[in-house]
RODOFI-933226 format. One record per residue (C-alpha): x, y, z; residue number from 1. Coordinates in Angstrom, 1 decimal, always signed. Layout:
- x y z num
- X Y Z NUM $
...
END
This chain:
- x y z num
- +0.7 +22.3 -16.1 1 $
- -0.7 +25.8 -16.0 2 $
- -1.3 +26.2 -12.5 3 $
- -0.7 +29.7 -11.7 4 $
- -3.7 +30.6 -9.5 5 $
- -5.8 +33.8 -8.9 6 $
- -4.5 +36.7 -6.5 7 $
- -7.3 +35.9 -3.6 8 $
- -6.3 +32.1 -4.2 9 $
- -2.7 +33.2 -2.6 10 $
- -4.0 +35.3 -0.2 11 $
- -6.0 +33.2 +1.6 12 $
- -7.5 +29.5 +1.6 13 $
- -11.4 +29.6 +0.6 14 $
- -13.9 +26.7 +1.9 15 $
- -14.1 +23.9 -0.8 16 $
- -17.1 +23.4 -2.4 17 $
- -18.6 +19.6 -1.6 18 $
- -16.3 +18.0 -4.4 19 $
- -15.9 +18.7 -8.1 20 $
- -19.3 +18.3 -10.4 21 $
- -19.7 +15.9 -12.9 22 $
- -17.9 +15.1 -15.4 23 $
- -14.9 +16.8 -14.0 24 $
- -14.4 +14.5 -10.8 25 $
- -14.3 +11.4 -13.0 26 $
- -11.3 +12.6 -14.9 27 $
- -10.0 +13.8 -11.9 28 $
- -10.5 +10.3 -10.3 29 $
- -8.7 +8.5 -13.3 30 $
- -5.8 +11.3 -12.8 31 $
- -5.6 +10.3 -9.3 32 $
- -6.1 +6.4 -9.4 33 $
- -3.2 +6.5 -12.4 34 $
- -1.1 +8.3 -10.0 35 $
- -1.6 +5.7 -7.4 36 $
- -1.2 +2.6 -9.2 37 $
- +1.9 +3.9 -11.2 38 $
- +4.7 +3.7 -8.5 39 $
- +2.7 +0.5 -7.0 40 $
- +3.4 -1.3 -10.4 41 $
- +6.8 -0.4 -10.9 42 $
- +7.9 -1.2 -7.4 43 $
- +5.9 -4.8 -7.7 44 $
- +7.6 -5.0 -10.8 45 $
- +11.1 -4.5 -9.8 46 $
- +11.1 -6.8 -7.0 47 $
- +10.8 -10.0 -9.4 48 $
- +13.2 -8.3 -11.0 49 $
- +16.6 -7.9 -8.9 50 $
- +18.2 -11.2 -9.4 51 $
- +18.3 -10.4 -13.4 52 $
- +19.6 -7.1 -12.6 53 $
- +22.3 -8.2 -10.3 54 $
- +23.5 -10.4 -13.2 55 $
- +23.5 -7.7 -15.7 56 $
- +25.0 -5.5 -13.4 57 $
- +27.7 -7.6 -12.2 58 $
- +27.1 -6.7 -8.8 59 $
- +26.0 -9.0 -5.6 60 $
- +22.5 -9.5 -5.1 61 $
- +22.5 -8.0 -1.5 62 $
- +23.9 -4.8 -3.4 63 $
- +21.1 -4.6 -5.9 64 $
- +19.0 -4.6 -2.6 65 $
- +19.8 -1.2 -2.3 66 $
- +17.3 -0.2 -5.4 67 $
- +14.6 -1.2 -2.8 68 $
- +15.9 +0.3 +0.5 69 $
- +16.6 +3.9 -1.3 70 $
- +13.2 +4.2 -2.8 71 $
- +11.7 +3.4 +0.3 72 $
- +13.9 +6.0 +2.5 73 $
- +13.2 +8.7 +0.3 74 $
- +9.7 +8.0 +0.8 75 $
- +9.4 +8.0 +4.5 76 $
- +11.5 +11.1 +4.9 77 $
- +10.7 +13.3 +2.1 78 $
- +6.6 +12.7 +2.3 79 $
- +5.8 +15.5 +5.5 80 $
- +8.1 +18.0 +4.1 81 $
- +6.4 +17.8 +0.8 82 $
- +2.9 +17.7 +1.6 83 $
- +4.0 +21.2 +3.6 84 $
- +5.5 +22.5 +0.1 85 $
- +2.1 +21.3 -1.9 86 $
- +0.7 +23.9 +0.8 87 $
- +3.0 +27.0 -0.6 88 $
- +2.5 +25.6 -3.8 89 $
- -0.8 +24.0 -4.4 90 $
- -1.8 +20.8 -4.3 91 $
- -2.3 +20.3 -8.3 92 $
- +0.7 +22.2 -9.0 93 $
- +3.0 +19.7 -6.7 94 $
- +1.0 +16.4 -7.7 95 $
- +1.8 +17.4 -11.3 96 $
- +5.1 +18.1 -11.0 97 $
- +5.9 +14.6 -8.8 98 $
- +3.9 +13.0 -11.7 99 $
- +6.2 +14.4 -14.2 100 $
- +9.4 +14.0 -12.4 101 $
- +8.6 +10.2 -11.7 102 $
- +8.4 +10.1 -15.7 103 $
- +11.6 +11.6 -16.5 104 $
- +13.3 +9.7 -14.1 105 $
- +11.6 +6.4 -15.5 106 $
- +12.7 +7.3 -18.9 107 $
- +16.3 +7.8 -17.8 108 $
- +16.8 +3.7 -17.1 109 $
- +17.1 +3.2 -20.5 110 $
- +20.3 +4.9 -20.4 111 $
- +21.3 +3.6 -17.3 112 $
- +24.4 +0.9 -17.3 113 $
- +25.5 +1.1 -13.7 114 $
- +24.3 -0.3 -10.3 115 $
- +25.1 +3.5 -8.7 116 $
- +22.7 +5.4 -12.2 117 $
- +19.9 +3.1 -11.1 118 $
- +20.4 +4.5 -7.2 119 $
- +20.2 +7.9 -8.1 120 $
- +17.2 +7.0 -10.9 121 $
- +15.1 +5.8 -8.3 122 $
- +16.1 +8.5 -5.6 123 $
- +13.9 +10.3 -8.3 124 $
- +11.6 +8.3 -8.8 125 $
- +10.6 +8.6 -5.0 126 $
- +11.0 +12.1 -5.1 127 $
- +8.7 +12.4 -7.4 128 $
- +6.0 +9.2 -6.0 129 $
- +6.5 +11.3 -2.5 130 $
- +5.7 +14.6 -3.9 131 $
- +2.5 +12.8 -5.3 132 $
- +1.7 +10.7 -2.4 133 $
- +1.8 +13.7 +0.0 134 $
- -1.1 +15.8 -1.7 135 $
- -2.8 +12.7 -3.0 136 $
- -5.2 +12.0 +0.4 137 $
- -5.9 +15.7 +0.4 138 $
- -7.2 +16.4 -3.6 139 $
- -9.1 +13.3 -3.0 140 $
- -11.3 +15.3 +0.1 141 $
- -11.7 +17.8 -2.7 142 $
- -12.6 +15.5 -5.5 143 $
- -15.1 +13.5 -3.5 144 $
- -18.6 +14.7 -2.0 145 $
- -18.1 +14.2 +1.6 146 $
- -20.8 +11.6 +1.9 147 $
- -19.1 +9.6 -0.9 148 $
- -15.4 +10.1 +1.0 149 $
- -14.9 +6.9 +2.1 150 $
- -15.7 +5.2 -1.0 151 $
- -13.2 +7.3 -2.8 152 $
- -10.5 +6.6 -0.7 153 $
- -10.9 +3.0 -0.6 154 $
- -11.2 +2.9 -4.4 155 $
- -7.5 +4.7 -4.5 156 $
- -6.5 +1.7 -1.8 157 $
- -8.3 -1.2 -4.2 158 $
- -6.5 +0.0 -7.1 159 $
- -3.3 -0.1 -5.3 160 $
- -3.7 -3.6 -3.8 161 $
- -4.5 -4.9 -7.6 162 $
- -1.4 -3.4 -8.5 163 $
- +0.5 -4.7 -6.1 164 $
- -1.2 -8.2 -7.1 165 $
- -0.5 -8.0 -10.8 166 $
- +3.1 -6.7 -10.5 167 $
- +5.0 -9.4 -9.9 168 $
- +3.2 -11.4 -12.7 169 $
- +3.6 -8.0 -14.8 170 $
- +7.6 -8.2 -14.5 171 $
- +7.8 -11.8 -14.9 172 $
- +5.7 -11.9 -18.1 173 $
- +7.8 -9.0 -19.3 174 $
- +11.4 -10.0 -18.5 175 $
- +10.8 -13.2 -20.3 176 $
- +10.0 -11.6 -23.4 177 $
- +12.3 -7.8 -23.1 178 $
- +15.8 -6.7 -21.3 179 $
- +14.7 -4.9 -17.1 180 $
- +14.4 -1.3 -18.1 181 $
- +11.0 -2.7 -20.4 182 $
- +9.8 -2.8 -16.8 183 $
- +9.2 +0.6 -16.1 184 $
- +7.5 +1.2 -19.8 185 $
- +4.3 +0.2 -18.8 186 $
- +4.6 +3.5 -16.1 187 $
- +5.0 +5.9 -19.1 188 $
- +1.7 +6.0 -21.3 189 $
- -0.3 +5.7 -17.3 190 $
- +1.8 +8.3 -16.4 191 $
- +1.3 +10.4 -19.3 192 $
- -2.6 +10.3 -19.2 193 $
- -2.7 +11.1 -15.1 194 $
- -0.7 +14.3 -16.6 195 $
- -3.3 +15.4 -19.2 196 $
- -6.1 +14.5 -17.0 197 $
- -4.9 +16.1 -13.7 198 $
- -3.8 +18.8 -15.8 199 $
- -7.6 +20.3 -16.0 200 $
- -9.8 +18.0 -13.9 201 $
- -7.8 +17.6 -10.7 202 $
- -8.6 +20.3 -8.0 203 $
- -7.9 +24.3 -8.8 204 $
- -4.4 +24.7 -6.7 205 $
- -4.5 +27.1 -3.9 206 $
- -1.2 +28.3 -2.5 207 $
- -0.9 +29.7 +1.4 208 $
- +0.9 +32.6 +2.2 209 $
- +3.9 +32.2 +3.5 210 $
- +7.8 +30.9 +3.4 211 $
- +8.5 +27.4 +3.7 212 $
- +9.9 +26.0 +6.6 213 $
- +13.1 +24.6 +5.3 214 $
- +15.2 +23.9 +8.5 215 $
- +12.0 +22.0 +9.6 216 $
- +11.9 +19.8 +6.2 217 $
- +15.7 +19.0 +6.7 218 $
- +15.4 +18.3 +10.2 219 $
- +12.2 +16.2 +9.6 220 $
- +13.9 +13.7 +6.9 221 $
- +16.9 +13.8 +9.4 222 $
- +14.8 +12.0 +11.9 223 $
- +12.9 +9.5 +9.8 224 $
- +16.2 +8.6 +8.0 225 $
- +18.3 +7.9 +10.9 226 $
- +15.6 +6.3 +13.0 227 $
- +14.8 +3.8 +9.5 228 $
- +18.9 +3.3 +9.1 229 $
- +18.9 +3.0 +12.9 230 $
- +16.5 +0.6 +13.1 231 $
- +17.6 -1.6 +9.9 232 $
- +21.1 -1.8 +11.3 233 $
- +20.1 -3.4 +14.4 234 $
- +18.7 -6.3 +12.6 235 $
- +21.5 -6.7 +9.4 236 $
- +25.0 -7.2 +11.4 237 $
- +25.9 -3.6 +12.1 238 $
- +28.5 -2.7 +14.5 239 $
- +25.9 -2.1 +17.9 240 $
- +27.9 +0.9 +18.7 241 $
- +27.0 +2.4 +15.0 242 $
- +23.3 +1.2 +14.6 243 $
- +22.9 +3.1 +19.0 244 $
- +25.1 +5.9 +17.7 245 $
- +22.2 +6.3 +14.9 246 $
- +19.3 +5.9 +16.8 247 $
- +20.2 +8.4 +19.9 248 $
- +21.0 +11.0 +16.9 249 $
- +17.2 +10.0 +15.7 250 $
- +16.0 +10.4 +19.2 251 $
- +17.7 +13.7 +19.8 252 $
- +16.9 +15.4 +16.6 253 $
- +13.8 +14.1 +16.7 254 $
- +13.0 +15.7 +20.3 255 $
- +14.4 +18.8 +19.2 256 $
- +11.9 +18.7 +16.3 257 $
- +8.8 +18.0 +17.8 258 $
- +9.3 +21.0 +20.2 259 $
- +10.3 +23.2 +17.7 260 $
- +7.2 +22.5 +15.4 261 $
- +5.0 +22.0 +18.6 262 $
- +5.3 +26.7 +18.6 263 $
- +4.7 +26.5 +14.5 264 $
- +1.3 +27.9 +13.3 265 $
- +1.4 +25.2 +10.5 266 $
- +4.1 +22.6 +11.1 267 $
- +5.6 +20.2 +8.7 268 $
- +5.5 +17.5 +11.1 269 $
- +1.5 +18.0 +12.4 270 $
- +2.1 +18.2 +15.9 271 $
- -1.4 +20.3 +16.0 272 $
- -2.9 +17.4 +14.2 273 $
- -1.8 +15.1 +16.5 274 $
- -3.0 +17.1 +19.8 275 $
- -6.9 +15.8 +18.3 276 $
- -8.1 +12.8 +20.2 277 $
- -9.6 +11.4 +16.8 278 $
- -6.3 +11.5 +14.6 279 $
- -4.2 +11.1 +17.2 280 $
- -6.4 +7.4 +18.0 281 $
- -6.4 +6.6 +14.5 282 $
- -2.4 +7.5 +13.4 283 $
- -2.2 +4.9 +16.5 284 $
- -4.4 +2.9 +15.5 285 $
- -3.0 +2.8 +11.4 286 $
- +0.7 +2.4 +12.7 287 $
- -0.1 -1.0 +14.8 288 $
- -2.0 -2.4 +12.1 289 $
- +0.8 -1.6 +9.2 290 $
- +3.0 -3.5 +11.9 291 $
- +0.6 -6.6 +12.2 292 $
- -0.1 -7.0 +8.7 293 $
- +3.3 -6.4 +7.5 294 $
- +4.8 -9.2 +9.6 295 $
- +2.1 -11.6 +8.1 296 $
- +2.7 -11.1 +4.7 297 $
- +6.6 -11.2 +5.4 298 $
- +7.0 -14.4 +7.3 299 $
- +4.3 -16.1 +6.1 300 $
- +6.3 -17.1 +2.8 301 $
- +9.0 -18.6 +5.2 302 $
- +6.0 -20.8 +6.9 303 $
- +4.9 -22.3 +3.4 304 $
- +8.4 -23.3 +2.3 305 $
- +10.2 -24.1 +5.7 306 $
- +7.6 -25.5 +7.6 307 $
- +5.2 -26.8 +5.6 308 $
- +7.4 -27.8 +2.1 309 $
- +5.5 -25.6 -0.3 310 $
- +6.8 -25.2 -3.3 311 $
- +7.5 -21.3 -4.2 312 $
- +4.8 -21.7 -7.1 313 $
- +2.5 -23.1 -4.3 314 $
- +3.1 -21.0 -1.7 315 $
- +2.7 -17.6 -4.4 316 $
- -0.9 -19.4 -5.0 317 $
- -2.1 -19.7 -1.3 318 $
- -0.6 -16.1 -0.8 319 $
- -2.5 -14.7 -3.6 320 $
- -5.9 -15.1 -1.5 321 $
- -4.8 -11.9 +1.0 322 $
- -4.8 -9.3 -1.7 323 $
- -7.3 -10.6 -4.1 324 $
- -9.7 -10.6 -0.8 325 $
- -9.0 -7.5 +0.5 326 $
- -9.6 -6.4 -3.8 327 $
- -13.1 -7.5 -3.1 328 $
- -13.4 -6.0 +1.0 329 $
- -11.9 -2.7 +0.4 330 $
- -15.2 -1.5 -2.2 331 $
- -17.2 -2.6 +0.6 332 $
- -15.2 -0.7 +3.6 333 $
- -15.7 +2.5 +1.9 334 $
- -19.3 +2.0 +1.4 335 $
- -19.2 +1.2 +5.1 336 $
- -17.2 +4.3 +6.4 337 $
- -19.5 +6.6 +5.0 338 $
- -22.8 +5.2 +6.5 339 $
- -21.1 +3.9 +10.0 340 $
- -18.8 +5.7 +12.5 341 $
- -15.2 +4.4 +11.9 342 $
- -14.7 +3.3 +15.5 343 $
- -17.1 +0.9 +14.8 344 $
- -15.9 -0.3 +11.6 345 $
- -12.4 -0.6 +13.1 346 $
- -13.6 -2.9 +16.0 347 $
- -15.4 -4.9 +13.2 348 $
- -12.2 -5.2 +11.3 349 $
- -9.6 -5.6 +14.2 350 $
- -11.9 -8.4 +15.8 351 $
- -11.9 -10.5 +12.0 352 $
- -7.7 -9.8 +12.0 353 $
- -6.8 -10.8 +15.2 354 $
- -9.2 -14.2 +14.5 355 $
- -7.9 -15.0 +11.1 356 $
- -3.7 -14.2 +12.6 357 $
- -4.7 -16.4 +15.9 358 $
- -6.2 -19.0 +13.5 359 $
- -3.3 -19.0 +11.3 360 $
- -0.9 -19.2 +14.3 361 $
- -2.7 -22.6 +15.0 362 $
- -2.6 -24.6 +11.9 363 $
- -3.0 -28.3 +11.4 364 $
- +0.3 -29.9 +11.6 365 $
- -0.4 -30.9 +7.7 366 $
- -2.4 -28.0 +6.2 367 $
- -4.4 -28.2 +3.2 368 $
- -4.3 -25.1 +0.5 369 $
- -7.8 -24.2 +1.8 370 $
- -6.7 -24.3 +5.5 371 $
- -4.7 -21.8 +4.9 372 $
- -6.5 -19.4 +2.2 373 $
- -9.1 -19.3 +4.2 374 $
- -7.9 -17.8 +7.5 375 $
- -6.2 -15.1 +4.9 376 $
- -9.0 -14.5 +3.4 377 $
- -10.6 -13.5 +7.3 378 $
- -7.0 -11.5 +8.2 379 $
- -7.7 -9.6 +4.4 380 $
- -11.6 -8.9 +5.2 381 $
- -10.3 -7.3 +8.4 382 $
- -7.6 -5.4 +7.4 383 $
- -9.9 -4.2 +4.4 384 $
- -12.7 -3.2 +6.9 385 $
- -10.3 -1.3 +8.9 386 $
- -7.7 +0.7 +6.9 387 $
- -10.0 +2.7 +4.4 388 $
- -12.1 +3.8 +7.1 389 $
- -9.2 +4.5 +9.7 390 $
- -7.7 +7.1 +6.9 391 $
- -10.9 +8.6 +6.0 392 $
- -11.1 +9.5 +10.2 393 $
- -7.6 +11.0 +9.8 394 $
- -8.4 +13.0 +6.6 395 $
- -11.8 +14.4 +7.6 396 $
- -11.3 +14.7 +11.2 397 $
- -8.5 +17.4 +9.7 398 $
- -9.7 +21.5 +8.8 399 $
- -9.4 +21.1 +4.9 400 $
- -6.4 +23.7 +5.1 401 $
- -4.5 +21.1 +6.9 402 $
- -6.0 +17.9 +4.3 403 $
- -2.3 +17.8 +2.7 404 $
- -0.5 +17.5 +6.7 405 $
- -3.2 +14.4 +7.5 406 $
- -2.6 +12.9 +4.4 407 $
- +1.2 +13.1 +4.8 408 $
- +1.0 +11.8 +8.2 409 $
- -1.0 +8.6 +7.1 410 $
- +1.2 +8.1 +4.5 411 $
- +4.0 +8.4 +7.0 412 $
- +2.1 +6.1 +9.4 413 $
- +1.5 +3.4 +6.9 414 $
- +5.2 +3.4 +6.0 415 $
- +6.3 +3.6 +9.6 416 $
- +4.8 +0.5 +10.0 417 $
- +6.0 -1.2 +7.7 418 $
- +9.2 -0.3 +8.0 419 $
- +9.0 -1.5 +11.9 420 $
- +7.6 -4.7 +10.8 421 $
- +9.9 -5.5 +9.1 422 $
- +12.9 -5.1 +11.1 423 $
- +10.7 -6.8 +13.7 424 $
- +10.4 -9.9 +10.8 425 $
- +14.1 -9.7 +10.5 426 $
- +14.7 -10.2 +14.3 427 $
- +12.2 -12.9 +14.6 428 $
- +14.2 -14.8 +11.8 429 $
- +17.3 -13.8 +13.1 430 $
- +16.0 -15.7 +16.3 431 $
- +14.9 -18.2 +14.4 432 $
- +11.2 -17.9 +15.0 433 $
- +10.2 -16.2 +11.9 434 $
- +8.6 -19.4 +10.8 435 $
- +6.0 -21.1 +13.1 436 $
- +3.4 -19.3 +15.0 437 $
- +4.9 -16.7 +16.4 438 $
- +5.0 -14.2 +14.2 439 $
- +1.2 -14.5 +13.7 440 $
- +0.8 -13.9 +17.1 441 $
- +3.1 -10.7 +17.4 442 $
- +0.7 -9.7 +15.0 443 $
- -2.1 -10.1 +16.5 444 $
- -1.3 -8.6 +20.0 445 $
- -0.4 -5.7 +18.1 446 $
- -3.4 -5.6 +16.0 447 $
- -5.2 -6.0 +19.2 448 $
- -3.9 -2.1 +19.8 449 $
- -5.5 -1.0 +16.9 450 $
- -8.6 -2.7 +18.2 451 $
- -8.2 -0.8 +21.8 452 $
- -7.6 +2.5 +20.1 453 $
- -10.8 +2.0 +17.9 454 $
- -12.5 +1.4 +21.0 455 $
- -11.6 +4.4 +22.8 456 $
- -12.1 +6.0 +19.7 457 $
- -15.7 +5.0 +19.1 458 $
- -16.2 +6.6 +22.9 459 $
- -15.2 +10.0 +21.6 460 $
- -18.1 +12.3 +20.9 461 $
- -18.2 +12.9 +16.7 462 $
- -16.9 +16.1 +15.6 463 $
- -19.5 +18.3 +14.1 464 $
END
């Protein structure tokens, strides 16, 4: 990882040529698609594993939980600072060095023998998928010809949603045949070839001038953190006078934040960003939808057992049909969003996901296997029409010296959103109507917004 760059490369940031040349951005691409799919497949993979692990462990199963819940804080408040350090740094350097931290960490659980070494293994491990993840949206702008942006990013969000489908099969087929920490092998040789690839192919890093705002990093993960323990509290039997305690400490960090980064030249959370009518539409827009769809996928498992009797095997079958669509629609989005404004596309795909979630809301009284695949299949075309595009507004509606800020704040978006859905989930359950049609139609009023903003958005006059 030799990525010291040139003395005018530190002075200042120099316009991008329109993506790498051949054959460079192909082994740039495999670096990057690697990347992705490497913390999708161990997190898929883990989750069908942490009733095994709680046995081995000796520990309760809500306990083990906590492998989950760690990984995923670490994430959301960790993922703006860093894309603000792969700024000082360079975007190669940081994606390098996340890449080979996530390694080292994954190596370390054959070692580990203790419910609290796998906690701290994985607080690496997100370190190191966050430090990756916040440069990721940006090196792609650089990899990619701008006509061909689109595309690009919804191949990196294909590749992720067939990870995701083939993890939990992944694990399964490997713990019946080798002891949990065989899980995370299959991470290490992917991992090792994003590292030689990257190493050469991935964008030259460029490092801006400057110290690094580290009051506004710790003050950043302060907020997220509270605001996610904050909000998960109010749904999992917390004292009320803890989980308010938490959130009014979110609220008034959080306040003091935002003005002090509002007077920043380049903020780590990116307020300018925000003050454009295009990103600020589409972060809206992206946040909504991560709500809908995330309270689908969560409480539709509870409709196929509780309501309808499935059987888990059955129900993992009929569920299957959402990400092996949106496999097939996300290609197509791409090729979409860089032909057709994304306003457009995102009324297109809002207008298919509020059908399929209204349809699904309404289902026979004794549904067939079909009755319900297909209505996934139309939520999955929609959400595939409207989340590739919706990023690519974010990332090229940003100057290319703040790429690394709007990827950070989608990926920040995205896990906003689903970190609201499901504490929304958990208080529909909690109510006890986490299991008929409700929670289909939370979702779609609130993938209605995202349809609003994309309307408003398509009214904007295209940037230049």
């Amino acid at each position: 990882m030799h990525d010291r760059p040139s003395a005018e490369h530190t002075a200042a940031v120099p316009p991008f040529a329109d993506g790498l040349a051949t054959p460079r951005r192909y082994a740039a691409i495999v670096a990057v698609s690697l990347g992705t799919m490497i913390g999708v497949i161990d997190t898929g993979s883990l989750n069908i594993a942490l009733p095994t692990l709680a046995q081995e462990l000796n520990v309760a199963p809500s306990s083990v939980v906590t492998l989950v819940t760690a990984y995923q804080l670490v994430l959301i408040m960790t993922v703006l600072p860093l894309s603000a350090l792969g700024d000082r740094l360079g975007h190669r350097t940081l994606y390098q060095y996340g890449q080979a931290l996530y390694l080292v960490a994954t190596l370390l659980c054959f070692v580990a023998h203790s419910l609290a070494a796998l906690v701290a293994i994985r607080v690496a491990q997100a370190l190191g998928a966050a430090a990756t993840a916040s440069v990721a949206s940006a090196m792609i702008r650089q990899i990619y010809p701008q006509a061909r942006l689109g595309r690009g990013m919804a191949l990196n969000t294909m590749l992720a949603t067939l990870a995701s489908t083939i993890a939990p099969s992944l694990g399964g087929l490997i713990l019946s045949h080798a002891r949990w920490p065989w899980l995370f092998a299959i991470c290490l040789p992917l991992g090792a070839v994003s590292l030689l690839a990257g190493s050469k192919a991935l964008p030259d890093p460029v490092r801006r001038a400057g110290r690094y705002d580290l009051l506004a990093a710790l003050l950043c993960a302060a907020t997220f953190g509270l605001a996610v323990v904050g909000m998960e509290s109010a749904v999992h039997g917390v004292p009320p006078l803890l989980t308010g305690l938490l959130l009014v400490a979110a609220i008034v960090i959080g306040t003091a934040f935002v003005r002090r980064e509002a007077e920043q030249e380049h903020p780590v959370l990116p307020v300018d960003l925000l003050r454009d009518r295009q990103i600020a539409l589409s972060s809206l827009a992206g946040l909504a939808g991560s709500i809908a769809t995330m309270i689908v996928m969560i409480t539709l498992p509870f409709r196929l057992q509780q309501e309808f009797h499935y059987t888990p095997t059955e129900a993992g079958l009929v569920y299957a049909a959402w990400p092996m669509a949106l496999v097939l629609f996300a290609p197509v989005s791409g090729i979409l969003s860089d032909r057709f404004r994304p306003g457009l596309l995102g009324i297109v795909g809002t207008v298919l996901g509020v059908t399929g979630m209204v349809l699904l809301a309404f289902l026979p009284a004794h549904p067939e296997h079909v009755d319900i695949m297909w209505r996934l299949v139309v939520i999955s075309a929609g959400s595939g029409i409207f989340f590739a595009p919706n990023a690519r507004q974010i990332i090229f509606a940003a100057p290319m010296t703040r790429a690394a800020a709007a990827g950070g704040l989608t990926q920040t978006t995205r896990m906003t959103g689903q970190v609201m859905g499901s504490t929304i989930t958990a208080g529909l359950l909690a109510l006890s109507l986490g299991s008929g049609a409700t929670p289909s139609l939370v979702a779609a009023a609130l993938f209605s917004i995202s349809g609003v903003s994309c309307l408003v958005l398509l009214g904007l006059r295209p940037r230049a």
